[in-house]
C-alpha positions as CSV (number, residue, x, y, z in Angstrom):
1,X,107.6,95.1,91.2
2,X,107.9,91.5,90.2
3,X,108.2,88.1,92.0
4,X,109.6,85.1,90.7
5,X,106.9,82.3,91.3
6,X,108.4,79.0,91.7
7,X,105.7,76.2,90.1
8,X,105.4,73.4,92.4
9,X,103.8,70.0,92.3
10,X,102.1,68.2,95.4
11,X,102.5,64.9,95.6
12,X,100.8,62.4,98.1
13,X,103.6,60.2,99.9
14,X,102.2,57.6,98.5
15,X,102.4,57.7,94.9
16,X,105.9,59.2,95.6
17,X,106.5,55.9,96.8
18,X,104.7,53.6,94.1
19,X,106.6,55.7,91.2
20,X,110.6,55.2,93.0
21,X,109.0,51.3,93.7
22,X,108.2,50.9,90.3
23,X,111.3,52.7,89.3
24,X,113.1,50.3,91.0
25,X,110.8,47.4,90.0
26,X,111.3,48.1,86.6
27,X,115.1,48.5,86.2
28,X,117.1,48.1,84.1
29,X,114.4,49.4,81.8
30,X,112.8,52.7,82.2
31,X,109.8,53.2,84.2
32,X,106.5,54.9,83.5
33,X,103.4,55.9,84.5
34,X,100.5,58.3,84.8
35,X,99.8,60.9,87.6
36,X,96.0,61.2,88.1
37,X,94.2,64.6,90.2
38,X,91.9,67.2,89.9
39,X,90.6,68.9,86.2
40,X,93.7,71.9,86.4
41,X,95.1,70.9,89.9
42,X,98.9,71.1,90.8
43,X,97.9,68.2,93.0
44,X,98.9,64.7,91.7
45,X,96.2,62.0,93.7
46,X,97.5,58.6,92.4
47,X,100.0,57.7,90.5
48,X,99.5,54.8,88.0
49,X,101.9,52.2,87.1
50,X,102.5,51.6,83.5
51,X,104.0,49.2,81.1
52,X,107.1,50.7,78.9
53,X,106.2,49.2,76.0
54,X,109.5,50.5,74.7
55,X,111.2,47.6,76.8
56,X,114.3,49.9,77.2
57,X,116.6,52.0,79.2
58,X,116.6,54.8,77.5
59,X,113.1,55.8,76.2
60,X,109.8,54.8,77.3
61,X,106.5,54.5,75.9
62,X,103.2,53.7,77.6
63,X,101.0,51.3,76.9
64,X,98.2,52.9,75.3
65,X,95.6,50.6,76.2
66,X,96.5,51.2,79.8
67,X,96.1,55.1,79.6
68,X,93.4,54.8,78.2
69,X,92.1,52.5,80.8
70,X,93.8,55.1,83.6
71,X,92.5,58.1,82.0
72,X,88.6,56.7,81.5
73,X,88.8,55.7,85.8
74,X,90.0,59.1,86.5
75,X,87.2,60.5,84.1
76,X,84.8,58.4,86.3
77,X,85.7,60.2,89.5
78,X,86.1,63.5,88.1
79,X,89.8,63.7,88.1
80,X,92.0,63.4,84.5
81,X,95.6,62.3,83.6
82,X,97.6,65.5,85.1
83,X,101.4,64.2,83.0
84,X,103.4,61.3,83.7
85,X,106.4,59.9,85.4
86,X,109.4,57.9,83.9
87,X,112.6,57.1,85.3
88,X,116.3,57.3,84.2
89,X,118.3,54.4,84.9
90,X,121.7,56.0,84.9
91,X,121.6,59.8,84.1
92,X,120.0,62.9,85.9
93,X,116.6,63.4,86.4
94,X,116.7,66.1,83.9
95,X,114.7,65.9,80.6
96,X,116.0,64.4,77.4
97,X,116.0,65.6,73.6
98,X,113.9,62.8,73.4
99,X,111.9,63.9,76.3
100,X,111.5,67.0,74.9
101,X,110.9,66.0,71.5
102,X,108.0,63.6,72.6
103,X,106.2,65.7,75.5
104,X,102.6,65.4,74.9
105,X,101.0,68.4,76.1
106,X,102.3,71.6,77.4
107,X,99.7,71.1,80.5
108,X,101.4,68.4,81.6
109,X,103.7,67.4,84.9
110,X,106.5,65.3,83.8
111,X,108.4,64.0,86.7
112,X,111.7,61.6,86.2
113,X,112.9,59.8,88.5
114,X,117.2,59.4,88.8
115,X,118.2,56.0,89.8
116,X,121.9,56.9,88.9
117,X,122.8,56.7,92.5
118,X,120.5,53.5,93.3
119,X,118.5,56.0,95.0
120,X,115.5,56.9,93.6
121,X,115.5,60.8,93.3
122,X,112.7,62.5,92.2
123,X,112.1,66.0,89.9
124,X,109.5,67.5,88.2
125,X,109.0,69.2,84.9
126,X,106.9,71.3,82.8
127,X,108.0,71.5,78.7
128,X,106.0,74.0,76.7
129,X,107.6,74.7,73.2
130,X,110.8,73.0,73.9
131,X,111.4,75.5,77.0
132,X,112.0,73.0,80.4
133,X,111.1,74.6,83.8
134,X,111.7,72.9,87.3
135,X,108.9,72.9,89.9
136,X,109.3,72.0,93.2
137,X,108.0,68.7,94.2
138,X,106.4,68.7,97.6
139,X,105.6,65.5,99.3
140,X,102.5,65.5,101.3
């Protein structure tokens, strides 16, 4: 017998609300930023605000002086750099070719956040070998 296990991401209020603030912030250019927690969690902790060094609306690139700087705190308390969050200014949270194309690691959460209605919608990602799968975002 087999079950079909939905993947889900926890996600403190919180940095919910820093990542649709900087969303928001941010427009008309994409958003970004890192989502920091526990060594293998499915727990984000913080979420850190980063500069798209891209400057556009439709791709972003962090700074890479700031993830290090992100990843070398989280190292400090024990936690690492769990995937990132960027924003779509006027299509789906859904990833991109180019968002596919440029995922860094397979381990990664990769959150987009829709601003296509004005309101800042929220999904989350994993992308391993080109293959996308949903998880269920669950605000705590």
């Amino acid at each position: 017998m087999s079950e079909s296990v939905t993947q889900q991401l926890t996600v403190p209020q919180e940095a919910a609300g820093a990542m649709a603030a900087h969303a928001i912030a941010c427009y008309p250019e994409e958003m970004c930023g890192l989502l920091i927690g526990a060594p293998g969690s499915t727990t984000v902790t913080r979420f850190v605000p980063c500069t798209n060094i891209a400057h556009s609306a439709l791709v972003y690139t962090i700074d890479p002086k700031e993830h290090l700087r992100a990843e070398l705190a989280a190292e400090a308390e024990g936690l690492e750099v769990l995937g990132c969050a960027h924003s779509h200014t006027h299509t789906e949270a859904y990833p991109s070719k180019t968002d596919v194309d440029q995922a860094p690691d397979p381990g990664w959460h990769y959150i987009i956040v829709s601003l296509k209605t004005g309101e800042p919608k929220p999904r989350s990602f994993r992308i391993e070998a080109g293959t996308i799968t949903e998880e269920v975002i669950v605000i705590a």
